[in-house]
C-alpha positions in Angstrom: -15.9 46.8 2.1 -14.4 43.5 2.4 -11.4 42.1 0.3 -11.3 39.0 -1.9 -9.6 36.2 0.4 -7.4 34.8 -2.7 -6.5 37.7 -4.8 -7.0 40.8 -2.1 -9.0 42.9 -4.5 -11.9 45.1 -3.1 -15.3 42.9 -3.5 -18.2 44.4 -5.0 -21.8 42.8 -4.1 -23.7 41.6 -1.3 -22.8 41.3 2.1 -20.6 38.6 3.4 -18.8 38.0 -0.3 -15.8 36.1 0.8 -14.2 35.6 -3.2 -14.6 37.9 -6.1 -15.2 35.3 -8.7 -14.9 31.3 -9.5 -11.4 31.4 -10.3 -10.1 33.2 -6.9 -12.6 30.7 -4.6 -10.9 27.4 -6.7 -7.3 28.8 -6.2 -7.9 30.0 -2.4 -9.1 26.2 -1.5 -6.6 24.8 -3.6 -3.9 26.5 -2.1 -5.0 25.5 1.6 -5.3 21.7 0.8 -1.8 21.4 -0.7 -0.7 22.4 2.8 -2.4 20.0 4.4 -0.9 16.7 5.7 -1.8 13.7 3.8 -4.3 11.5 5.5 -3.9 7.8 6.2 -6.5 7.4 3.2 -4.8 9.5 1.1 -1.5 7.8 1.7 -2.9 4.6 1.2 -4.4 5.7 -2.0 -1.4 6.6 -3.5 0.0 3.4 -2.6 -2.1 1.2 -4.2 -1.7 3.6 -7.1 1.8 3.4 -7.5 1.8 -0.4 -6.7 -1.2 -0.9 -9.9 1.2 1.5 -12.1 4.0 -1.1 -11.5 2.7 -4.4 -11.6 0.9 -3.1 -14.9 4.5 -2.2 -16.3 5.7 -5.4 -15.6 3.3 -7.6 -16.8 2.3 -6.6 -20.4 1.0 -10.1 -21.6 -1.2 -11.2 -18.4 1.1 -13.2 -16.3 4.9 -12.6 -15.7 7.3 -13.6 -13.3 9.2 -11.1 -11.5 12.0 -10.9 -8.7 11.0 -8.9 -5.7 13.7 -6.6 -5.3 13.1 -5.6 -8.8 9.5 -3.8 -7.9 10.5 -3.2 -4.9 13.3 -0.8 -5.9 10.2 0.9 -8.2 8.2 1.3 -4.8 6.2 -1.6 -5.0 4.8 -2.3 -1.1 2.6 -5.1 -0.4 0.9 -4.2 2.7 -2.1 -2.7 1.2 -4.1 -3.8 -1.8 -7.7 -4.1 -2.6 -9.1 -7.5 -3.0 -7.7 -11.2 -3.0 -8.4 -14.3 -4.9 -8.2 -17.2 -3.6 -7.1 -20.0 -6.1 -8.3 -24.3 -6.1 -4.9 -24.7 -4.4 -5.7 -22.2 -1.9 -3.3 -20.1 -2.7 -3.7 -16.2 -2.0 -3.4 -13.5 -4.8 -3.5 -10.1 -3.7 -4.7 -7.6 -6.4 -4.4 -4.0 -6.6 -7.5 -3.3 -8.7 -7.2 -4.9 -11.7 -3.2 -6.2 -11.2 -2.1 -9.1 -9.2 0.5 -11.1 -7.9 1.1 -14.4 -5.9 4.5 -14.4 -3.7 6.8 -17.7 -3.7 10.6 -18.5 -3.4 12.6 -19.9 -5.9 14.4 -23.5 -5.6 18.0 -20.4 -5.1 16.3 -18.5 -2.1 15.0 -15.7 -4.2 11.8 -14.0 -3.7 9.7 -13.6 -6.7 6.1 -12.7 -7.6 4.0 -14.5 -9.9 2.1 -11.5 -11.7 -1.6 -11.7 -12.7 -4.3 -9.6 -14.4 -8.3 -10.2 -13.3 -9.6 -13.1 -15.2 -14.0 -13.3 -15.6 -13.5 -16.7 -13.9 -12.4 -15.2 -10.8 -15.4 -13.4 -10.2 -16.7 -16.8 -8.8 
């Protein structure tokens, strides 16, 4: 008799069994992923995550202005993001899902970002 691959418990059933139930299948599968390296998707995904969770903190009323170093010190990185929007001045807006930002410096030197949230209008 075979043993259950997760929980090592004698299986009972037909031939070639591998788990003794649900439970010890989930877990066994589980447990090899989370060894796994992460994947350039998966590391990507996680960006743009993180980056949507800030710029959504920091802009609460649908547009803010922000200094750079502030969301970046948060983990903010602006080398991936899912769409753009291109406004009537031809200026680029990134957007990570939902939350955007436009990049500019200020008349001191300082980097800041203009923060947006999708508008209907921009869907055209």
């Amino acid at each position: 008799m075979d043993n259950c691959l997760n929980c090592g418990k004698e299986l009972e059933g037909r031939a070639g069994k591998k788990f003794c139930n649900t439970y010890c299948k989930s877990n066994y599968h589980y447990e090899r992923s989370k060894g796994k390296e992460s994947t350039l998707f998966k590391t990507i995904d996680k960006q743009l995550k993180l980056n949507r969770r800030v710029l959504k903190n920091y802009n609460r009323s649908g547009k803010a202005t922000v200094r750079a170093e502030e969301l970046f010190k948060y983990g903010f990185e602006p080398k991936y993001f899912t769409h753009y929007w291109r406004n009537s001045k031809k200026q680029v807006h990134f957007f990570y899902y939902e939350f955007g930002f436009i990049s500019f410096t200020d008349e001191t030197g300082n980097r800041k970002f203009t923060l947006v949230k999708w508008q209907d209008y921009m869907d055209n």
